[in-house]
C-alpha positions in Angstrom: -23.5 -42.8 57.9 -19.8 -43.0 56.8 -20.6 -46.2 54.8 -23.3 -44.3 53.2 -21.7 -41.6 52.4 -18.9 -43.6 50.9 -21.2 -45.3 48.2 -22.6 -42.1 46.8 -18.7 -41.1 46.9 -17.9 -44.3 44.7 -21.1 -43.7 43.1 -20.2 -40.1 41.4 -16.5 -41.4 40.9 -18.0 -44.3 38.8 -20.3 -41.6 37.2 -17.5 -38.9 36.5 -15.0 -42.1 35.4 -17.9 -43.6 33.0 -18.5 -39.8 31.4 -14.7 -39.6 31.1 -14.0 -42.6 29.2 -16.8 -42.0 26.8 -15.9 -37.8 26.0 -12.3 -37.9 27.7 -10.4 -38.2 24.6 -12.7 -35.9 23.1 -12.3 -32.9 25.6 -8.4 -33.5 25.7 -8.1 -32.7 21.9 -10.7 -29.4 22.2 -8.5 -28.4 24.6 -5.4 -29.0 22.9 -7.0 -27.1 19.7 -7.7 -24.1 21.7 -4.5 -23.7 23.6 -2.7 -24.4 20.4 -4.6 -21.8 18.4 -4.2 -18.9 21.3 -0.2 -20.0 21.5 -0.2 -19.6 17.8 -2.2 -16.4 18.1 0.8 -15.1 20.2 3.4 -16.1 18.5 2.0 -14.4 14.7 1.4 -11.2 17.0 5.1 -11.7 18.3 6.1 -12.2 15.4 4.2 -9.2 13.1 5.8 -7.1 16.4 9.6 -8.1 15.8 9.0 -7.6 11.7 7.7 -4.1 12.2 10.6 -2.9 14.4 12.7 -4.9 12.8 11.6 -2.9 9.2 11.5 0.2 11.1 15.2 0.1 11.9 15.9 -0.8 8.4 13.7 2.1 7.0 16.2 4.3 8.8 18.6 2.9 7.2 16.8 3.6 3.8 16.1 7.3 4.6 19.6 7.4 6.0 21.3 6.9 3.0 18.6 8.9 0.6 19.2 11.9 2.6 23.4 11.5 2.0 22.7 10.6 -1.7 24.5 7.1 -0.9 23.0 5.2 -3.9 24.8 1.8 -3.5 24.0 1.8 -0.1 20.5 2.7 -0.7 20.2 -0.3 -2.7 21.4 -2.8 -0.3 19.2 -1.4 2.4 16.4 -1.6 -0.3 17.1 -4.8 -0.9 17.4 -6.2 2.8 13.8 -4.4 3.0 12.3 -6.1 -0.1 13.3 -9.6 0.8 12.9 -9.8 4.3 9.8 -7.3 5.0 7.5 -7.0 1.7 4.6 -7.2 3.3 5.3 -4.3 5.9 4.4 -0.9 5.5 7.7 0.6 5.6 8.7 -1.7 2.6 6.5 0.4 -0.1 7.8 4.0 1.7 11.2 2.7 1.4 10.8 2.1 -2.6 8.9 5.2 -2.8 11.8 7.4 -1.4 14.6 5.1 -3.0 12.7 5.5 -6.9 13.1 9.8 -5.9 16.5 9.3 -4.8 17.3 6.7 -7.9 15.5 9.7 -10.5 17.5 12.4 -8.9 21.0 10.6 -9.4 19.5 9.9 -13.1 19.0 6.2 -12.4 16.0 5.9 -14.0 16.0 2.3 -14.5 16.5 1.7 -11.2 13.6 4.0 -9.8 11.0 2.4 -12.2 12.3 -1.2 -10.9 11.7 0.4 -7.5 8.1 2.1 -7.9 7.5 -1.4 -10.2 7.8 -3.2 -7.1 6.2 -1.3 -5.1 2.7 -2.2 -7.5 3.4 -5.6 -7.6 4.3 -6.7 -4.2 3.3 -3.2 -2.3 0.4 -4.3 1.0 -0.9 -0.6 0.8 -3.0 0.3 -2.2 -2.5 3.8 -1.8 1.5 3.2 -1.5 0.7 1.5 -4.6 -1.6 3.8 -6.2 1.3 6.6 -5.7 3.8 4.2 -7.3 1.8 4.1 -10.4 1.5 8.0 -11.1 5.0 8.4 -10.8 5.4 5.5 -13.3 3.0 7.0 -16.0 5.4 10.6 -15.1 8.7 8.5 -15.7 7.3 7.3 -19.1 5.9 10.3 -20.0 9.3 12.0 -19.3 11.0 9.9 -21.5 8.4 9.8 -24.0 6.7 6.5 -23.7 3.5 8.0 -24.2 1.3 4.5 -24.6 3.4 3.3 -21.1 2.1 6.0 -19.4 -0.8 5.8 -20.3 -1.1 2.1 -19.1 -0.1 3.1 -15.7 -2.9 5.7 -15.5 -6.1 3.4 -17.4 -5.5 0.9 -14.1 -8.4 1.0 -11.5 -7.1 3.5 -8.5 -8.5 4.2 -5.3 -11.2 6.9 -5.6 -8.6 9.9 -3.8 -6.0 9.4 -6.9 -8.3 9.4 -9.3 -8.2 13.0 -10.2 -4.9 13.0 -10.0 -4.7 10.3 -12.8 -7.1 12.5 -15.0 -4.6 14.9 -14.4 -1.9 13.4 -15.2 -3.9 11.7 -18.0 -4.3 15.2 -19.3 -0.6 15.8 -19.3 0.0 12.7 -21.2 -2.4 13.5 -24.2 -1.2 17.3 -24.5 2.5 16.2 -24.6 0.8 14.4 -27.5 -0.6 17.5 -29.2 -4.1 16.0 -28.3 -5.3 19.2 -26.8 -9.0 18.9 -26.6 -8.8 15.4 -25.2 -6.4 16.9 -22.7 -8.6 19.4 -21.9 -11.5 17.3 -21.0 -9.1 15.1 -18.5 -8.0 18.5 -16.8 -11.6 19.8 -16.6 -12.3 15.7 -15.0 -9.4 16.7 -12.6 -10.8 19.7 -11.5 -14.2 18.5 -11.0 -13.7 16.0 -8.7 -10.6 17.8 -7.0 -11.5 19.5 -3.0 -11.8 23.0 -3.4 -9.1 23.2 -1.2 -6.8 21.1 -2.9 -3.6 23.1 -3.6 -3.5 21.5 -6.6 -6.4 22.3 -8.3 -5.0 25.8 -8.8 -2.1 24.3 -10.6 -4.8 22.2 -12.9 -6.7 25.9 -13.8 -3.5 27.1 -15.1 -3.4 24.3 -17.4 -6.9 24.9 -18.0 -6.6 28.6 -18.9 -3.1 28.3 -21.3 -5.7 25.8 -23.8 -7.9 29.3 -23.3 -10.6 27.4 -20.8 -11.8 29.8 -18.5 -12.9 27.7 -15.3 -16.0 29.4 -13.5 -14.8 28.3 -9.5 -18.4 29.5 -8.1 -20.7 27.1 -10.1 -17.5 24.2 -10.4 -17.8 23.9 -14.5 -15.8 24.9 -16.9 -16.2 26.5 -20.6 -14.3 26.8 -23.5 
């Protein structure tokens, strides 16, 4: 019995030895791909985990020295952000608040190189979409009319969109294109929530070009 049962023993070890040198090598490397990519997996969420609190910290530091009005230091902290965590979230918030701190200490080249960046190497679109309106309103402000412009013709994300009519609207009237305007501030009320705040401020444009804006229907009439 024992000698029987130790040939079907060598029997399946010859088997299992056989299958093994035929798909050994093969199995060995499927494994090694899988671990490898689930170690990798770890270590990019690792990774992605450190950047984020790592930017976090730093965005602090950014809103830190907005808040005191620290302009040199805002641009080191800026900086530190921009090269070592572009592609975080807290990267475009930090050049969104450091372009309104820049404009309110009259640095205006340095908030359009911030809100500039922002559109080109921003992750978030609407971070980026934001970034752009205040461009066309820096241009505008200092009278570069076809600059502004520019910033506002650019495909937007459908929420900005009336905001860019809007702003479009501003644009032509600083012009002395009135009519043009208007139609861009009747576009901006159209498609604005009722409940938008906003909107309100867009019928008082509407009604110093003499547009009276009927709110129950939603049109508008010269």
């Amino acid at each position: 019995m024992a000698k029987h049962l130790d040939l079907e023993e060598q029997e399946q070890l010859d088997q299992i030895k056989h299958f093994w040198a035929q798909y050994g090598n093969a199995i060995t490397w499927a494994l090694i791909a899988v671990l490898g990519s689930f170690a990798a997996w770890n270590g990019w969420n690792y990774w992605q985990t450190n950047q984020a609190i790592k930017a976090a910290a730093l965005y602090d530091e950014v809103q830190g020295s907005a808040q005191a009005g620290d302009v040199d230091r805002l641009k080191r902290a800026l900086g530190e952000m921009q090269s070592g965590y572009a592609k975080t979230s807290y990267a475009g918030q930090s050049a969104l608040l450091a372009a309104r701190s820049f404009h309110d200490a009259d640095q205006k080249d340095a908030s359009r190189e911030a809100l500039e960046w922002t559109v080109t190497h921003g992750a978030d679109p609407g971070y980026q979409a934001v970034a752009r309106l205040r461009l066309a309103s820096l241009a505008l402000e200092l009278g570069e009319f076809e600059a502004a412009m520019g910033w506002l013709n650019t495909p937007l994300p459908p929420a900005f969109e009336p905001l860019a009519a809007d702003r479009r609207g501003d644009v032509l009237l600083a012009q002395g294109k009135s009519e043009e305007a208007v139609v861009q501030y009747q576009t901006a009320w159209r498609t604005m929530a009722e409940a938008t705040e906003y909107r309100r401020l867009v019928e008082v444009k509407l009604a110093s070009l003499g547009v009276d804006v009927l709110t129950q229907s939603g049109e508008v009439n010269r």
